[in-house]
C-alpha positions in Angstrom: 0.0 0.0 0.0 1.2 3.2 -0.8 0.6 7.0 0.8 -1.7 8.3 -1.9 -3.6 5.0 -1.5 -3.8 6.0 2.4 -5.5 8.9 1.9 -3.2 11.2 4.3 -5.8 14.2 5.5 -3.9 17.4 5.0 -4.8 19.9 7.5 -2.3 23.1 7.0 -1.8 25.4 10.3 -0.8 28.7 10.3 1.9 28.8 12.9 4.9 26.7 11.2 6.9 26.6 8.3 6.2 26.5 4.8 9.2 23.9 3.7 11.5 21.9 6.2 15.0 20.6 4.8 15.4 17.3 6.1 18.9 16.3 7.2 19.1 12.6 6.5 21.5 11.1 8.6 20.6 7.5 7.4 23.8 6.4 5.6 26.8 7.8 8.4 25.0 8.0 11.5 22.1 5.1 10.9 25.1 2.6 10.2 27.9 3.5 12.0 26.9 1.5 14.9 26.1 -1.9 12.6 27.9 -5.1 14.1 28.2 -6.6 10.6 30.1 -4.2 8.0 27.3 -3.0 5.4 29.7 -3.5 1.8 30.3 -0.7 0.1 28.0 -1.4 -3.4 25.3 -1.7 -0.8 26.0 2.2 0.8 26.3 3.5 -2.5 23.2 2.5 -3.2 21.3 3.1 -0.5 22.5 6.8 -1.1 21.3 6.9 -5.0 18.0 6.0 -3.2 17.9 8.5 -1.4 18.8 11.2 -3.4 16.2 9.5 -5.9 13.2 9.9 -3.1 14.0 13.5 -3.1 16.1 13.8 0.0 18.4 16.7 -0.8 21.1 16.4 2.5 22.7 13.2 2.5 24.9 12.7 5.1 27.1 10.3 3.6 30.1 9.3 6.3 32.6 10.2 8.6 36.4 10.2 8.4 36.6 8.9 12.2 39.6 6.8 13.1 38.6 3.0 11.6 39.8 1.9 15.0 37.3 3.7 16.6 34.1 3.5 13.7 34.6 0.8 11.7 31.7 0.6 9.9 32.7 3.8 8.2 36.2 2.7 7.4 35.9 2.7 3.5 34.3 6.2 3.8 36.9 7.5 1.5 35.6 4.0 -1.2 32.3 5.2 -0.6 32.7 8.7 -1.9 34.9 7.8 -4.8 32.1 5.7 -6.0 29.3 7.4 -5.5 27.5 9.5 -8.4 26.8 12.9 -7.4 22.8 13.8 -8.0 23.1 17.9 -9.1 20.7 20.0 -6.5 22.1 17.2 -3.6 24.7 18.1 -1.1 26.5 15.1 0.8 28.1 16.2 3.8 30.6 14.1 6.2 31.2 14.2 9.5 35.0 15.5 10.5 36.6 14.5 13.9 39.9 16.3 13.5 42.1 18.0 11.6 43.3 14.3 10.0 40.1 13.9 9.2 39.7 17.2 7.6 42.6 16.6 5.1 41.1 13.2 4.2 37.9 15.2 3.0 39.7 17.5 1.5 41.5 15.1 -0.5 38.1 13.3 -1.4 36.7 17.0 -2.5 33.8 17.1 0.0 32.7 20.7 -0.1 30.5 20.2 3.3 31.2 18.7 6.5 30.2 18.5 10.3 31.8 18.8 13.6 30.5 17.0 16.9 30.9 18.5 19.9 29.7 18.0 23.8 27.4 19.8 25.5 28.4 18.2 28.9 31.8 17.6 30.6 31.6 13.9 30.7 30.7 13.1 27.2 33.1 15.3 25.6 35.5 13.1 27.8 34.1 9.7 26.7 33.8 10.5 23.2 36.6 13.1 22.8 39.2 12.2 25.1 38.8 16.7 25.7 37.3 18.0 28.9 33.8 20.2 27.5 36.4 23.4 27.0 39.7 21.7 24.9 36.6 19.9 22.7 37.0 23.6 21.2 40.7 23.9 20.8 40.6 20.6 18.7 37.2 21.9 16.6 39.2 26.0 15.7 41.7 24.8 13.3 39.4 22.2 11.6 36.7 24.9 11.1 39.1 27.9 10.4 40.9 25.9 7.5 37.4 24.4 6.6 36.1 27.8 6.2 39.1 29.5 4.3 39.0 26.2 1.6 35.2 27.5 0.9 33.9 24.8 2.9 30.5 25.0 4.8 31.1 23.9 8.4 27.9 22.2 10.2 28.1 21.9 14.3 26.9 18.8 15.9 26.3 19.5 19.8 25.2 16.3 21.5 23.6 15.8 25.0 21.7 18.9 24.8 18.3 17.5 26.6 19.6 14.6 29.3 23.4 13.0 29.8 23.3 9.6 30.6 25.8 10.6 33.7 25.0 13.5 34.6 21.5 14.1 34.2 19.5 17.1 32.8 21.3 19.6 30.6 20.7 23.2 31.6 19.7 25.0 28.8 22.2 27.8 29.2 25.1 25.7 29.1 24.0 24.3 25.7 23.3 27.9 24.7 26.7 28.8 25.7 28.2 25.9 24.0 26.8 26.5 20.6 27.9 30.0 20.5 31.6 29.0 20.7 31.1 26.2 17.8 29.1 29.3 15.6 31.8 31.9 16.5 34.1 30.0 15.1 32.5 30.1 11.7 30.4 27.5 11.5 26.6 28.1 9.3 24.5 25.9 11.4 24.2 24.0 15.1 22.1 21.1 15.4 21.2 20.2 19.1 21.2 16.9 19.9 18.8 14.5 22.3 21.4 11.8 22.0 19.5 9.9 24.7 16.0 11.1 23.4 14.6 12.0 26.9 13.0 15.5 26.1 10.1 16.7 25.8 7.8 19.7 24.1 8.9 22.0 26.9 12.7 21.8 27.4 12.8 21.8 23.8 11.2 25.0 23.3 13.3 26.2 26.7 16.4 24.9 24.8 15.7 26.7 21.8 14.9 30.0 23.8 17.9 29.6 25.4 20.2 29.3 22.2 18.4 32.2 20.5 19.3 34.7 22.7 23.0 34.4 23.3 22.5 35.6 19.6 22.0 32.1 17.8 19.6 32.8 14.6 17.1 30.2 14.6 17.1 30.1 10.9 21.1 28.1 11.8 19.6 26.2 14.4 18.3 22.2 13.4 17.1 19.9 15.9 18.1 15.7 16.3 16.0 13.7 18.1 16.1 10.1 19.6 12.4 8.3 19.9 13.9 6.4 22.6 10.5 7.8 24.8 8.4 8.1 22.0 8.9 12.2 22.0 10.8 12.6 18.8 8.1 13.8 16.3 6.3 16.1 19.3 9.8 17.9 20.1 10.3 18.4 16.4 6.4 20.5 16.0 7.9 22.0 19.2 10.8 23.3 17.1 8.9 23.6 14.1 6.6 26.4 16.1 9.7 28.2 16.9 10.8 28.6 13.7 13.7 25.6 13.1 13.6 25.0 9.4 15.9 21.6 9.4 14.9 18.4 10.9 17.8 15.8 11.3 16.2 12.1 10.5 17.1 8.6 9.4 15.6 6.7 6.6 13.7 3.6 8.5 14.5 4.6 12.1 17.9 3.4 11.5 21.1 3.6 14.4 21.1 3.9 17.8 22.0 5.5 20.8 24.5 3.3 22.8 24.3 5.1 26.0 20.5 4.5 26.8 19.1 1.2 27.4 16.3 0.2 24.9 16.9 3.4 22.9 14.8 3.0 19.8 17.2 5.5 17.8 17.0 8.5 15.2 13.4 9.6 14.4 12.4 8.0 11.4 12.8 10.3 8.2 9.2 8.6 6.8 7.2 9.0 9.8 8.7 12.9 10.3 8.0 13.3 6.1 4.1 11.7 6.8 3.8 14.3 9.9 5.1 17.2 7.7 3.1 16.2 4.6 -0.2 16.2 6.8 1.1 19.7 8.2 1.3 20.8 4.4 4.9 21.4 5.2 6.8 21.2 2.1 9.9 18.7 1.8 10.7 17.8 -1.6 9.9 14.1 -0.4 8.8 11.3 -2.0 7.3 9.1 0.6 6.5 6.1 -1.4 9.7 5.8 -2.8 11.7 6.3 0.5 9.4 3.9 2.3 10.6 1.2 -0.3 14.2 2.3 0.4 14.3 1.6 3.8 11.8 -1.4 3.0 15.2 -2.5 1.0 17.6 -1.7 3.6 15.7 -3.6 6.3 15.7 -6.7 4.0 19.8 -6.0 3.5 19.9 -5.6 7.6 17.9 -8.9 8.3 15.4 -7.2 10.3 12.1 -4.9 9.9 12.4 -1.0 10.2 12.0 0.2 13.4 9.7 3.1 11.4 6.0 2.9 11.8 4.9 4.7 8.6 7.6 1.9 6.9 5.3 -1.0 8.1 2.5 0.5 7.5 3.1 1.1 4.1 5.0 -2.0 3.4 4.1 -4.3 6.0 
């Protein structure tokens, strides 16, 4: 069954905005955690896919260490092979400076840096305490920005920290000024452990804005580990965030919260937004039978509900 079979009621409110740009974080960020190494033929295509549904931001891999992400080892294959779709940008995610002459090298013309809003996960994940995370991100970003390349900010553990609890607003705020004075064109808060909800988001969002954040360079990230991902994004939406991070099927995870359920789903985001009249560019039939492929490649079903819905 597809959408247009489904009849999806269309019911446009005033309040939010006329197009969203999804983010799709499907192909680096869905299956980066994978046990079983997803072969490079298969990336590539997944990414064709994509692009094909109409997805326009495809974030395609990171030059991490292999040691320490070795799922996205061949990142450097996977760009060589893949056929560029004009109108699509494909982003990768940058760890360092190493990694930043590695895109270089591949000609990636956009990537993304990942920072901490919290002490303790900028330790776990960066080996930096939550202020050196930002002497390791200024040369990357100010020799990203002087090659002509756009420079995304990543700030993780913006809602809840699996150690130490809830994240004040301000400090998140105070953190994603640094990463945007630095040069960076966007900042896209992260609920890595998907425990917020309508109100700290919005509280969040304040917060950011008026440390002198534009909200047009903010973009939200959310987990569906509580089942809050697509009611935190109309909570953004209201506010006036324009870009919605999501992964085709539900795919990845977040490793530091039991039974997390991973990235909001990019088809059951693109159903909300399509009944909102919210334009995406988004074919929803054709990116339901991506992930319906991807599942099959994965040996398991989606984790999306409008995926099984639509394809059972």
């Amino acid at each position: 069954m597809g959408a247009r079979e489904v009849g999806l009621p269309q019911v446009v409110a005033a309040d939010l905005p006329e197009r969203v740009t999804i983010w799709e974080v499907g192909a680096r960020d869905g299956l980066q955690n994978e046990q079983a190494v997803v072969p490079v033929d298969v990336k590539v295509e997944f990414l064709a896919r994509l692009a094909d549904a109409g997805l326009t931001t495809l974030e395609a891999t990171s030059f991490v260490h292999p040691k320490w992400v070795p799922q996205l080892a061949d990142a450097a294959d996977v760009l060589a092979r893949l056929s560029p779709v004009d109108g699509v940008r494909y982003p990768v995610l940058v760890p360092n400076e190493k990694g930043l002459d590695r895109a270089l090298e591949a000609g990636v013309r956009h990537i993304a840096v990942f920072g901490s809003a919290t002490e303790t996960f900028a330790q776990r994940n960066l080996n930096r305490s939550l202020d050196e995370q930002f002497a390791m991100f200024e040369p990357v970003v100010a020799r990203a920005v002087a090659e002509g390349l756009d420079v995304r900010a990543y700030v993780s553990m913006c809602f809840g920290d699996p150690w130490e609890g809830p994240v004040q607003p301000a400090q998140v705020a105070a953190v994603g000024a640094r990463l945007m004075a630095m040069g960076c064109s966007q900042l896209s808060l992260g609920d890595t452990i998907g425990v917020a909800t309508p109100g700290h988001v919005e509280a969040v969002l304040r917060a950011v804005t008026e440390v002198g954040t534009p909200i047009d360079a903010v973009a939200v990230h959310f987990h569906d580990t509580y089942g809050q991902a697509l009611s935190n994004t109309l909570a953004a939406l209201r506010l006036g965030v324009t870009t919605v991070d999501s992964s085709a099927g539900g795919l990845g995870g977040c490793p530091y919260a039991e039974s997390a359920t991973g990235n909001l789903a990019t088809e059951d985001l693109v159903w909300m937004l399509d009944g909102l009249g919210i334009h995406t560019g988004v074919d929803l039939d054709r990116l339901a039978d991506t992930s319906a492929w991807m599942a099959t490649v994965l040996g398991r079903p989606s984790p999306s509900r409008v995926v099984r819905a639509l394809r059972g």
